[in-house]
C-alpha positions in Angstrom: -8.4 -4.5 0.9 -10.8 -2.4 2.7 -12.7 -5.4 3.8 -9.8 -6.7 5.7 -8.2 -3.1 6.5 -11.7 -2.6 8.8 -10.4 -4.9 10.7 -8.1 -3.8 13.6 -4.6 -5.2 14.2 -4.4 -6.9 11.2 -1.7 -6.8 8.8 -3.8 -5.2 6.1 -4.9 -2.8 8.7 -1.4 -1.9 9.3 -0.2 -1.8 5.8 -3.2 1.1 5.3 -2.0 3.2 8.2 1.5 3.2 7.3 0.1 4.2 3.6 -2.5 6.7 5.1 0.9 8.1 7.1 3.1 8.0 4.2 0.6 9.1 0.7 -3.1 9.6 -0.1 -4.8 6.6 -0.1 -7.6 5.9 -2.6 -10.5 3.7 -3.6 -13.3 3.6 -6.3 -16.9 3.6 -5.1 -17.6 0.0 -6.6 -14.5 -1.0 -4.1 -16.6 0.7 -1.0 -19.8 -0.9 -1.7 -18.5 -4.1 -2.1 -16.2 -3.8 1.0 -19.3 -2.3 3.0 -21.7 -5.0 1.8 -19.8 -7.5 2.5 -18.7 -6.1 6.5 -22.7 -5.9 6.8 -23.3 -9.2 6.0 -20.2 -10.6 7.7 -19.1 -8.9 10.6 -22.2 -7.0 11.0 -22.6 -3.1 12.8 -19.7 -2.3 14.4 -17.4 -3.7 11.5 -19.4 -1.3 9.4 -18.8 1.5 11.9 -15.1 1.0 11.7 -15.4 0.6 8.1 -16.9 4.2 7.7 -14.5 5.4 10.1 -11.4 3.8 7.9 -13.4 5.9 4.6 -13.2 9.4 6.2 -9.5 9.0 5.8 -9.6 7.1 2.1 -10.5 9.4 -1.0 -13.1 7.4 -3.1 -13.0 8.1 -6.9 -15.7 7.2 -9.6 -15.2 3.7 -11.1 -13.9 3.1 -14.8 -13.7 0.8 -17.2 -11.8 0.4 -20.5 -8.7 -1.3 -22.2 -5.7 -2.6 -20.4 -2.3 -3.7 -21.7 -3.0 -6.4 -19.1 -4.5 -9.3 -17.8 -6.0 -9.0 -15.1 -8.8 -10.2 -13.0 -12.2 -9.0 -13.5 -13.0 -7.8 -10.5 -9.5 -6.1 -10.4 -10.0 -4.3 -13.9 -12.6 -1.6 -12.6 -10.7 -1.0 -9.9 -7.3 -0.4 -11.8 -8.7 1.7 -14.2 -10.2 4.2 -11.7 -7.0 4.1 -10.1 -5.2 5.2 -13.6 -7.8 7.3 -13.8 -7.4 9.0 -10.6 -3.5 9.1 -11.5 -2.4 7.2 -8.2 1.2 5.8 -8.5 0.1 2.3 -6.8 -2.3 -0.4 -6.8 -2.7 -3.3 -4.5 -4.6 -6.3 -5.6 -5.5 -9.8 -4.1 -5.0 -10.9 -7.7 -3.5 -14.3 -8.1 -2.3 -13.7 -11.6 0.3 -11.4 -10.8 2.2 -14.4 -9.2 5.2 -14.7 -8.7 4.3 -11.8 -6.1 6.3 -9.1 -8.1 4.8 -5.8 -9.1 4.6 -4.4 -12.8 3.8 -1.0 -13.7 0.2 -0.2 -15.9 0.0 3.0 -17.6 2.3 4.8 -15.5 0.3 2.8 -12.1 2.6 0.3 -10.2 0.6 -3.0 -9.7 1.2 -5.4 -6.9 -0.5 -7.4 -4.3 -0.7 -7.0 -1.3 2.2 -9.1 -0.2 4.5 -7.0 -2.0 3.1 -3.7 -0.4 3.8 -5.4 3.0 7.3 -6.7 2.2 8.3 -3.0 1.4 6.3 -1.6 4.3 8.0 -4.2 7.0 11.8 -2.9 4.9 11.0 0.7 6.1 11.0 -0.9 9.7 6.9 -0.6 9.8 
C-alpha cells in the first residue's frame, strides 16, 4: 500500500488520507523498505521524496513473525503480525486469498484488502 499511496491522486492515495484524517495509520519497517526500494527503482527521486513525506505522517512499528490462525500470504504474514503486535484494529492487504473481497477479523485485527477499505471509505461519502 505505501508504494501506491506515494503516488498522488490515486485511489490508494486517497484511501490513506481519509485514514490518516480518521485514525493512526501504521506500518512495519519491512513494509517501508520494501515500499522505498521499490519507488527508487521505479519511479525514481521524487517518488521517494513523496514517499518520505507520506512516512512522517505513518507510525512504523518493528516487524514480527509467529503463528496465525490463518492463511495468508507470505509476504502478508510479517506484516499482520506486527500489526497485531502493534494492537491496530485494521489491516489492509493486496492478498488474493481473502477473495471473495470480504474482511475477517485475526486476533482481535480486522483483515481486508484494499477494495474493501475503499468501498467503506467511498459509503462515508469520501
Amino acid at each position: 500500500m505505501l508504494f501506491s499511496a506515494s503516488n498522488v491522486g490515486s485511489n490508494i492515495a486517497r484511501l490513506v488520507d481519509w485514514l490518516l484524517a480518521e485514525a493512526t495509520a501504521v506500518t512495519s519497517d519491512l513494509a517501508h523498505e520494501e515500499a522505498r526500494r521499490n519507488l527508487a527503482m521505479k519511479r525514481g527521486g521524487q517518488a521517494a521524496g513523496l514517499h518520505e513525506q507520506l512516512m512522517l505522517r505513518v507510525e512504523e512499528v518493528p516487524s514480527a513473525l509467529f503463528g496465525l490462525p490463518v492463511s495468508l500470504d507470505d509476504k502478508d504474514r510479517p506484516l499482520l503480525c506486527a500489526a497485531i503486535r502493534a494492537k491496530c484494529t485494521h489491516f489492509a492487504t493486496g492478498d488474493a486469498g481473502l477473495r471473495p473481497p470480504v474482511s475477517k477479523t485475526v486476533e482481535q485485527v480486522q483483515v481486508g484488502t484494499c477494495w474493501v477499505w475503499r468501498r467503506c471509505w467511498q459509503a462515508k461519502g469520501r
